[in-house]
DSSP file (Angstrom, degrees, kcal/mol; ACC not computed):
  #  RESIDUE AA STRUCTURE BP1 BP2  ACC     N-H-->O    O-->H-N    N-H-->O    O-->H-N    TCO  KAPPA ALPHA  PHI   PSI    X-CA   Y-CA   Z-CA
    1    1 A X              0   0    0      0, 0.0     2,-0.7     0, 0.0     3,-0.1   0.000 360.0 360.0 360.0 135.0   74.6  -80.0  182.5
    2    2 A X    >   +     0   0    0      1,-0.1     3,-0.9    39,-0.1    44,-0.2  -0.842 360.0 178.4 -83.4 108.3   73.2  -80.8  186.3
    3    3 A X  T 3  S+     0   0    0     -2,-0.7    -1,-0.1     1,-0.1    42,-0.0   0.411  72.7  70.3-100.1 -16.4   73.8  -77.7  187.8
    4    4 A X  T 3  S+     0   0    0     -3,-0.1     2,-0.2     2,-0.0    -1,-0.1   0.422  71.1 114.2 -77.3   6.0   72.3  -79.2  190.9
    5    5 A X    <   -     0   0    0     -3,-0.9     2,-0.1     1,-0.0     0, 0.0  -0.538  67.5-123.4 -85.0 168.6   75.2  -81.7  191.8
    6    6 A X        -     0   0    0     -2,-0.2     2,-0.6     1,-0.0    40,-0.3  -0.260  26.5-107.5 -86.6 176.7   76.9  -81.1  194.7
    7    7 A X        -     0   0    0     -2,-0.1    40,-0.1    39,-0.1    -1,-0.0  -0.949  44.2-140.2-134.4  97.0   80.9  -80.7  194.5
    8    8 A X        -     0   0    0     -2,-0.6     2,-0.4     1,-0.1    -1,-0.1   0.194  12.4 -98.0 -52.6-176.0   82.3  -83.7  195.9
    9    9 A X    >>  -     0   0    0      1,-0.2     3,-2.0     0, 0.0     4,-0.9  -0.974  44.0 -99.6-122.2 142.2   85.2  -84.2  198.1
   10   10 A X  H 3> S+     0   0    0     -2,-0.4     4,-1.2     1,-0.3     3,-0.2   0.656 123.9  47.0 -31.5 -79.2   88.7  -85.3  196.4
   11   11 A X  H 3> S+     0   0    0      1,-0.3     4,-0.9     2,-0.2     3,-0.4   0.621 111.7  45.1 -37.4 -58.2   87.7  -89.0  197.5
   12   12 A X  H X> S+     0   0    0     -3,-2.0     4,-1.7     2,-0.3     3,-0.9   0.880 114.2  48.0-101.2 -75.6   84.5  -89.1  196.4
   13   13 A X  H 3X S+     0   0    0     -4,-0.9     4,-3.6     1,-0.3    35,-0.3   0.771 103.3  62.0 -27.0 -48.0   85.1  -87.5  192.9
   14   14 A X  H 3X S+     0   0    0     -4,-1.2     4,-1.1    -3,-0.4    -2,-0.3   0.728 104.8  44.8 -59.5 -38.5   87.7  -89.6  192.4
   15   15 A X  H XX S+     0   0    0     -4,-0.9     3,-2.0    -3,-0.9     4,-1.9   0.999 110.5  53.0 -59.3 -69.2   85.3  -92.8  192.6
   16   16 A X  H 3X S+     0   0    0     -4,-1.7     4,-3.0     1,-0.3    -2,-0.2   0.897 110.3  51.3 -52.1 -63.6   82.6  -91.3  190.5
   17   17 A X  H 3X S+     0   0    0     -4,-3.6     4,-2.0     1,-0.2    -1,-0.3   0.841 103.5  53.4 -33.0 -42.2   85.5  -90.6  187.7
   18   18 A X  H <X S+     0   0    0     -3,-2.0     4,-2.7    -4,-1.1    -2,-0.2   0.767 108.4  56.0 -79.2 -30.2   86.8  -94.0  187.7
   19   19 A X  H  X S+     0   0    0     -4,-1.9     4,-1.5     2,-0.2    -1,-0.2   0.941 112.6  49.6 -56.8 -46.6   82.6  -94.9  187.0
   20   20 A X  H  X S+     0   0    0     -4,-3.0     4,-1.5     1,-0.2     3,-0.3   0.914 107.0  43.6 -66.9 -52.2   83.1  -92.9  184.3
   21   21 A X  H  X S+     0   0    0     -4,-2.0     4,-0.7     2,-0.2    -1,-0.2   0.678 107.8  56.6  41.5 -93.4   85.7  -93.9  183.0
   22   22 A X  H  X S+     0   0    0     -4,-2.7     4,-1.5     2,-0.2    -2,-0.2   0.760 113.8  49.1 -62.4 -28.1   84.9  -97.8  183.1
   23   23 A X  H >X S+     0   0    0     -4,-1.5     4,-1.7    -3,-0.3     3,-0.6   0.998 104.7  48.0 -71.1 -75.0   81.8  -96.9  181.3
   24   24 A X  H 3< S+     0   0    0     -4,-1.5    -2,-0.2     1,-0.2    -1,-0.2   0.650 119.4  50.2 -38.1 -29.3   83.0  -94.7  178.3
   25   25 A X  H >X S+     0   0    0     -4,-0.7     4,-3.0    -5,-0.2     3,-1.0   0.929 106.0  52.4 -72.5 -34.1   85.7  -97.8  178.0
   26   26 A X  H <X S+     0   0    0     -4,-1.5     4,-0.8    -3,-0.6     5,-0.2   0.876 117.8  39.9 -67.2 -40.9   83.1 -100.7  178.1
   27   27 A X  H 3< S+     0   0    0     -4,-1.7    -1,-0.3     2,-0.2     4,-0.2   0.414 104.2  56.5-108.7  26.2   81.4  -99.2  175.5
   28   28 A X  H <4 S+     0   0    0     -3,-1.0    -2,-0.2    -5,-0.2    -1,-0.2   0.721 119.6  44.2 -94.2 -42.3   84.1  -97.8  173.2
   29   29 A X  H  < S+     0   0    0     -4,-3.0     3,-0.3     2,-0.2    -2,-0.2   0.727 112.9  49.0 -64.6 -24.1   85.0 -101.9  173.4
   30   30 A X  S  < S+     0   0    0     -4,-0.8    -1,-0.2    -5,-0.3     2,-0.1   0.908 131.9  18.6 -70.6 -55.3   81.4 -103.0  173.0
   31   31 A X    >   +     0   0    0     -5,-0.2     3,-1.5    -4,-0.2    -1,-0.2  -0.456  63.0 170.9-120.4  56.0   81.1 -100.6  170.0
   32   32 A X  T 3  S+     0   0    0     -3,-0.3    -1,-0.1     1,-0.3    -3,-0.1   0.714  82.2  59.4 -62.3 -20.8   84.3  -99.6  168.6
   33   33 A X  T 3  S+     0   0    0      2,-0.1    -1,-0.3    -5,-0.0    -2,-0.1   0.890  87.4 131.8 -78.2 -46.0   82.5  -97.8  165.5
   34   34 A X    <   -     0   0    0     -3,-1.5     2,-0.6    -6,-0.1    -6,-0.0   0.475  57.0-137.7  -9.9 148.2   80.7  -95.6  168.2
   35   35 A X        -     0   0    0     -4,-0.0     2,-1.8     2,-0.0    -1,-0.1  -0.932   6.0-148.7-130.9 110.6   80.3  -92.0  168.1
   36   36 A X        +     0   0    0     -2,-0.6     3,-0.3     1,-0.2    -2,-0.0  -0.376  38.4 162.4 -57.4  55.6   80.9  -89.9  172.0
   37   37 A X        +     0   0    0     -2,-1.8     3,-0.2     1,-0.2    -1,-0.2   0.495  59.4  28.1 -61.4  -1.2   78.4  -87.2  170.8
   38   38 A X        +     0   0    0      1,-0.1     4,-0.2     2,-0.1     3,-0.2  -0.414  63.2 124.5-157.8  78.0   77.6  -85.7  174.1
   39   39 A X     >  +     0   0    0     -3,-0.3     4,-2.4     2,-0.1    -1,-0.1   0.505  53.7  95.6-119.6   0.6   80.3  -85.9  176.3
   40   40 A X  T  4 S+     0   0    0      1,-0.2     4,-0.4     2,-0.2    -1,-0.1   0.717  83.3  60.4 -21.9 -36.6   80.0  -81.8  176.7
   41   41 A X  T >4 S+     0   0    0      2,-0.2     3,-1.9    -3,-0.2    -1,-0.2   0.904 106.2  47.9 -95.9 -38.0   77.7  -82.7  179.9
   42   42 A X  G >4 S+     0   0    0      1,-0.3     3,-2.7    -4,-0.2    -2,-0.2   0.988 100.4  59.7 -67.9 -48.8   80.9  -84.6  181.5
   43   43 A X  G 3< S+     0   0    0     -4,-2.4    -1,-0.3     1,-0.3    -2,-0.2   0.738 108.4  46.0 -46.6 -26.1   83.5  -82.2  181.1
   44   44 A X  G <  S+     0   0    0     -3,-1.9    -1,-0.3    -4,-0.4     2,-0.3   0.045  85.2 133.2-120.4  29.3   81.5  -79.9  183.1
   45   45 A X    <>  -     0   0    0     -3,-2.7     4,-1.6    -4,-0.2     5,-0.2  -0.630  60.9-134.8 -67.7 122.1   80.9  -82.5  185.7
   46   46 A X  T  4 S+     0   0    0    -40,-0.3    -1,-0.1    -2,-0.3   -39,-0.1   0.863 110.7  46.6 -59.3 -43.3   81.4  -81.5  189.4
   47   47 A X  T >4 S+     0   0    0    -41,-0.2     3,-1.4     2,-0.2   -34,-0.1   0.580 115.1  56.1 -68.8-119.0   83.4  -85.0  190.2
   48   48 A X  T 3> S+     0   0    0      1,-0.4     4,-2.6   -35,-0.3     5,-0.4   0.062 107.5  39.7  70.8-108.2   85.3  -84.1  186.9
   49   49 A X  T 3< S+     0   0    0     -4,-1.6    -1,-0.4     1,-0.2     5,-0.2   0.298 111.4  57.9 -60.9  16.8   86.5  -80.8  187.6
   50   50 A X  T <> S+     0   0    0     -3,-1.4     4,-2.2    -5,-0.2     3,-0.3   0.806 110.8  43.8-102.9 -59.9   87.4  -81.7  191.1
   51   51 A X  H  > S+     0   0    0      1,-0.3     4,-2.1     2,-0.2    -2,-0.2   0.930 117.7  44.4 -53.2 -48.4   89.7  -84.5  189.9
   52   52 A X  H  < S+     0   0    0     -4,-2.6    -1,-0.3     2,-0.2     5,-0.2   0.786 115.6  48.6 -75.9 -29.2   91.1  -82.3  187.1
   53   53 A X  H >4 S+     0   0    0     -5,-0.4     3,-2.5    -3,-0.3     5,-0.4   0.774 111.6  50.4 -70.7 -85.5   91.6  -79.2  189.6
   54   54 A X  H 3< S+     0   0    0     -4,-2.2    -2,-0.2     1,-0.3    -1,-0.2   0.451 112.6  43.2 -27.1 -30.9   93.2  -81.4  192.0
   55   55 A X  T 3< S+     0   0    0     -4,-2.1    -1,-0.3     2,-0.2    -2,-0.1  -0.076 113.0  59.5-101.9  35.1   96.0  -83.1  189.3
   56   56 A X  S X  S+     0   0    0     -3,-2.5     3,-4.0    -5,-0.1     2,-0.2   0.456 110.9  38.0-119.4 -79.7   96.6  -79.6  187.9
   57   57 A X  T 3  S+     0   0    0      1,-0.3    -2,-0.2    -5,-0.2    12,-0.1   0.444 109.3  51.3 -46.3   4.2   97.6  -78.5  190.9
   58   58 A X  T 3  S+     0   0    0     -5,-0.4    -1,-0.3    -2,-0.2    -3,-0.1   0.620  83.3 130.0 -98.2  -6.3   99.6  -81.1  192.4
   59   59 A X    <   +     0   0    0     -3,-4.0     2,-0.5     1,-0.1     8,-0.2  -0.004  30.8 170.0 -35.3 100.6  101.2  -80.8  188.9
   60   60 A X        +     0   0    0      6,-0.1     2,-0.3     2,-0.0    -1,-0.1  -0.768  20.7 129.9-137.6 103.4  105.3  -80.4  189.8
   61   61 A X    >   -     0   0    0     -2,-0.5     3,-0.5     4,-0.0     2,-0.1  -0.957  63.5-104.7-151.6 140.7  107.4  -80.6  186.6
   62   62 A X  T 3  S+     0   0    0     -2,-0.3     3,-0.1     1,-0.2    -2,-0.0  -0.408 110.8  18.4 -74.1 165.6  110.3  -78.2  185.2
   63   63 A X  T 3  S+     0   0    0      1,-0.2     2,-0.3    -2,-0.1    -1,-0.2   0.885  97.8 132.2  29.6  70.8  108.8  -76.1  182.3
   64   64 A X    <   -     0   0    0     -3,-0.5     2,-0.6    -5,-0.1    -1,-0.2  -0.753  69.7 -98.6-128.0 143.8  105.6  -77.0  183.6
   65   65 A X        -     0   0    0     -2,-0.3     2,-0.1    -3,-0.1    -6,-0.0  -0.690  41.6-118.5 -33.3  90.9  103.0  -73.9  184.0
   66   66 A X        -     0   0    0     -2,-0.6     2,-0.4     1,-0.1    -9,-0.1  -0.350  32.4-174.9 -47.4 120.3  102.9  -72.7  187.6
   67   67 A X        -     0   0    0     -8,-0.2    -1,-0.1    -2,-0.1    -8,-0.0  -0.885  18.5-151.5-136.6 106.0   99.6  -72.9  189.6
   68   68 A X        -     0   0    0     -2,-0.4     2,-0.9     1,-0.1   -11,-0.1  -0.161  19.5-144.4 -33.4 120.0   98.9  -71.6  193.0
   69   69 A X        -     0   0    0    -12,-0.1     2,-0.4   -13,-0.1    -1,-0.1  -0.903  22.0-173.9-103.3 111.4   96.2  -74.0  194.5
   70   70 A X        -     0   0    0     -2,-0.9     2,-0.5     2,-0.0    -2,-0.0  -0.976  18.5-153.1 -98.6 130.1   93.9  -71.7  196.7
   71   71 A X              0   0    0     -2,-0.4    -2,-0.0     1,-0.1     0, 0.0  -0.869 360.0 360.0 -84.5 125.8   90.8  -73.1  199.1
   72   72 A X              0   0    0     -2,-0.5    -1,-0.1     0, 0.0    -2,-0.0   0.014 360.0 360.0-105.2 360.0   88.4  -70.0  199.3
């Protein structure tokens, strides 16, 4: 894990995901037989969890969880 990235801004995350993304498709198509073995480091990715904060909270569906979005 890079514990040294910086914590994008919603824009900016949002690019970087979509990199990710295109990549992890291009080569699940390249190589369907492939094996993700280390995708641990993305899940805890700053751009990542920025995007994933941001669509949990804009989240508005009946019997849906509720989640208070706070800025500290």
């Amino acid at each position: 894990m890079n514990t040294d990235a910086s914590w994008p801004g919603l824009d900016e995350a949002e690019a970087r995901v979509l990199e990710i993304q295109t990549k992890l498709h291009q080569w699940a198509m390249d190589a369907p037989n492939r094996q993700f073995d280390d995708l641990y480091n993305l899940v805890y990715d700053p751009a990542i969890l920025v995007v994933a904060w941001s669509r949990v909270t804009r989240q508005r569906c009946p019997g849906c969880p509720v989640f208070i979005a706070s800025r500290a």
